[in-house]
C-alpha positions, -999 to 999 in steps of 0.1 A, spaced: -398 -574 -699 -389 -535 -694 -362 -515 -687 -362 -484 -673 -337 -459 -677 -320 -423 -679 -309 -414 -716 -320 -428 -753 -286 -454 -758 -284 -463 -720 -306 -494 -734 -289 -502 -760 -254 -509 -740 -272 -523 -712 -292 -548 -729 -289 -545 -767 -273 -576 -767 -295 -597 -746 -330 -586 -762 -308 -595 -799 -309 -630 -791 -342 -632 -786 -353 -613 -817 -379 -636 -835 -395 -641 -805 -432 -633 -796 -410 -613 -767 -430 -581 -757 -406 -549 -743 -414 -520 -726 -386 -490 -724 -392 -465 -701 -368 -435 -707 -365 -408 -683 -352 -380 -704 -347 -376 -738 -310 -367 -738 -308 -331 -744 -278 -323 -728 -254 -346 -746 -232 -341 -773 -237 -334 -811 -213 -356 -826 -219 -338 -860 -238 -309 -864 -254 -312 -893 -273 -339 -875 -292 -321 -845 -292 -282 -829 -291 -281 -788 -333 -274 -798 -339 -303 -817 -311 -330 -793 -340 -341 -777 -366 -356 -805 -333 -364 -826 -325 -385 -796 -357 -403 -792 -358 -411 -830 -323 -424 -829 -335 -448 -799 -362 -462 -818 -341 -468 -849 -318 -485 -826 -346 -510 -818 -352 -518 -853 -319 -529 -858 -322 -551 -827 -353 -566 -842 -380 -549 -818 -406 -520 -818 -413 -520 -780 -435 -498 -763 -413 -469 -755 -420 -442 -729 -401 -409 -733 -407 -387 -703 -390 -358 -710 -377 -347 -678 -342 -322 -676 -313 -344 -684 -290 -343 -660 -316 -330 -634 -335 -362 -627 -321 -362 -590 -338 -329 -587 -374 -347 -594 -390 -357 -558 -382 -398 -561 -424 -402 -550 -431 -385 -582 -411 -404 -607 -420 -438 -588 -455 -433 -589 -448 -423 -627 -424 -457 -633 -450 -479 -611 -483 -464 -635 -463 -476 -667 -450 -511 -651 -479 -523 -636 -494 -513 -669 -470 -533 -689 -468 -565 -661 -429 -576 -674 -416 -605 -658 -384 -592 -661 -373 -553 -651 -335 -538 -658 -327 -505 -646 -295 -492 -629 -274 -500 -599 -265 -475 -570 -234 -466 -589 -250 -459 -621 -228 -478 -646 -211 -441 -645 -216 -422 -615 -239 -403 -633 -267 -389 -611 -296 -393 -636 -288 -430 -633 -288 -430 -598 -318 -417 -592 -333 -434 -623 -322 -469 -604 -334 -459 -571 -368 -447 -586 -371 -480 -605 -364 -502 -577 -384 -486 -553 -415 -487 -581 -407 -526 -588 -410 -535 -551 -444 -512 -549 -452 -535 -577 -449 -567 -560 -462 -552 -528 -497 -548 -547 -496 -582 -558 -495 -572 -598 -486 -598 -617 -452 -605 -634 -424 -585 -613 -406 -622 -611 -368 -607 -612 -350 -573 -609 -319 -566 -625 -288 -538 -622 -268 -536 -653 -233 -534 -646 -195 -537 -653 -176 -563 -636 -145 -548 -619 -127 -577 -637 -138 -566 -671 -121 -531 -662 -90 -543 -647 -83 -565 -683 -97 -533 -706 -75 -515 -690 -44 -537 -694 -52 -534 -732 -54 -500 -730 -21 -498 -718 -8 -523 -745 -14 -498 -769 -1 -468 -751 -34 -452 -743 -46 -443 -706 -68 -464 -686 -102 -460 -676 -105 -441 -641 -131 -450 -624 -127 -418 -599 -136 -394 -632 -171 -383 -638 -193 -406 -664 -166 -435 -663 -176 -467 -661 -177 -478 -623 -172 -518 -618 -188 -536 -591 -171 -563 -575 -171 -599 -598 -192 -616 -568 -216 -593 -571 -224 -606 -608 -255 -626 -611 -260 -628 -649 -233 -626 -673 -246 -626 -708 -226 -639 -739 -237 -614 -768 -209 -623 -791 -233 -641 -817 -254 -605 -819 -224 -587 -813 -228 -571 -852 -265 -563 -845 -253 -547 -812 -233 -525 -830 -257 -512 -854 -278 -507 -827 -256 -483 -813 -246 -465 -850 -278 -456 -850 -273 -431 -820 -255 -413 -846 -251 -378 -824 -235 -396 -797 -204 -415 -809 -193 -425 -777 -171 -450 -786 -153 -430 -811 -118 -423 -787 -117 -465 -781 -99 -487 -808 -120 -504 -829 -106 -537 -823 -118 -535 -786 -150 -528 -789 -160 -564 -791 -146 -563 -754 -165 -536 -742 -203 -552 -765 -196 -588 -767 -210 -593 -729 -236 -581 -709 -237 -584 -673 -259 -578 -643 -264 -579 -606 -296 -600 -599 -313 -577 -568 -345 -602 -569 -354 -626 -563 -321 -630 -538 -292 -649 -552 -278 -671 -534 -244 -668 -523 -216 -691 -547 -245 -700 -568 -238 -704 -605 -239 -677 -632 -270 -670 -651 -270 -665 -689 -299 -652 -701 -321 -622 -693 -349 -653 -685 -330 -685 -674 -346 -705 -645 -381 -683 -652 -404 -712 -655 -436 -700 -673 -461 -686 -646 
């Protein structure tokens, strides 16, 4: 399989959880991340300078696949974060489509047109990656059996947000920049239930040390926002009312 996105951490909330149960497996990854995260925050600085962001970053992303049991093949690009939408989208799919037909996955996550976020590197990161997946298939390379968006069901939201307000604390607005965005529930092809590697998810993420991006959310709902992994399924076509996949490779019956 490979996923392609924006920022070292992106793949570790989009499919931490759903490589983890598979760890043990003869399962071969490929990551294929677009910048190396340069702009984001220092969470502590005795951990990284704005020079040194970048390769702390990429370290911190493969420690974070040690703890989910994996030493894939990772590609850091290094292009501007934050101005991937400024890179002419032939360029970085000619650049995605070189490392995918390379790696042949059956299986290819990337992002969704509303980015998870709204954040433009994801955008144009999930355009990029789509456009290279379908080159893919055009050119008859083997593998390239199923393409998925991660996501956030609009449900999942609705009921965060209802916590949040339990406690007192404001909801998630989706209007604000780098929110989550949720896509309608019927959009939802693949729900993954991570709550057996929920623990490994998380140290997964502890290992993006300089980030702490969960840091403002109660501890006690974090298991809502790790504990399942969802995704739109963009191909093969799903069909309409059909039932809920569970796994990143349910109904792929081996070539």
């Amino acid at each position: 399989m490979a996923g392609v996105f924006a920022h070292p951490d992106d793949d570790t909330y989009g499919i931490g959880g759903s490589v983890a149960k598979h760890a043990g497996s003869d399962l071969e990854i490929a990551v294929v991340m677009t910048t190396s995260g340069e702009a984001g925050q220092i969470a502590d600085p005795s951990l990284a300078t704005r020079e040194t962001l970048a390769s702390v970053r990429e370290e911190e992303d493969r420690a974070s696949w040690s703890a989910l049991g994996f030493e894939p093949a990772i590609h850091f690009l290094r292009y501007p974060d934050g101005g991937v939408e400024d890179v002419p989208q032939e360029s970085l799919v000619a650049v995605y489509l070189a490392i995918l037909q390379d790696a042949r996955p059956d299986v290819v996550v990337t992002f969704g047109p509303e980015g998870i976020t709204g954040h433009s590197d994801h955008i144009a990161v999930g355009a990029a990656a789509t456009a290279a997946f379908h080159a893919a298939r055009a050119a008859g390379a083997d593998g390239f059996r199923r393409l998925l968006y991660c996501c956030v069901a609009r449900s999942t939201i609705d009921r965060f947000n209802e916590l949040l307000r339990e406690r007192g604390l404001p909801p998630i607005d989706p209007t604000q920049p780098f929110q989550p965005r949720g896509v309608p529930d019927e959009e939802v092809g693949m729900m993954v239930d991570c709550s057996d590697v929920y623990e490994r998810k998380l140290e997964a993420l502890r290992r993006h040390r300089t980030q702490a991006e969960l840091e403002d959310v109660p501890f006690e709902l974090w298991r809502e926002l790790l504990g399942t992994e969802c995704f739109v399924v963009v191909y093969p076509a799903r069909e309409p009312g059909a039932p809920l996949l569970t796994d990143l490779f349910e109904g792929l019956e081996a070539p």
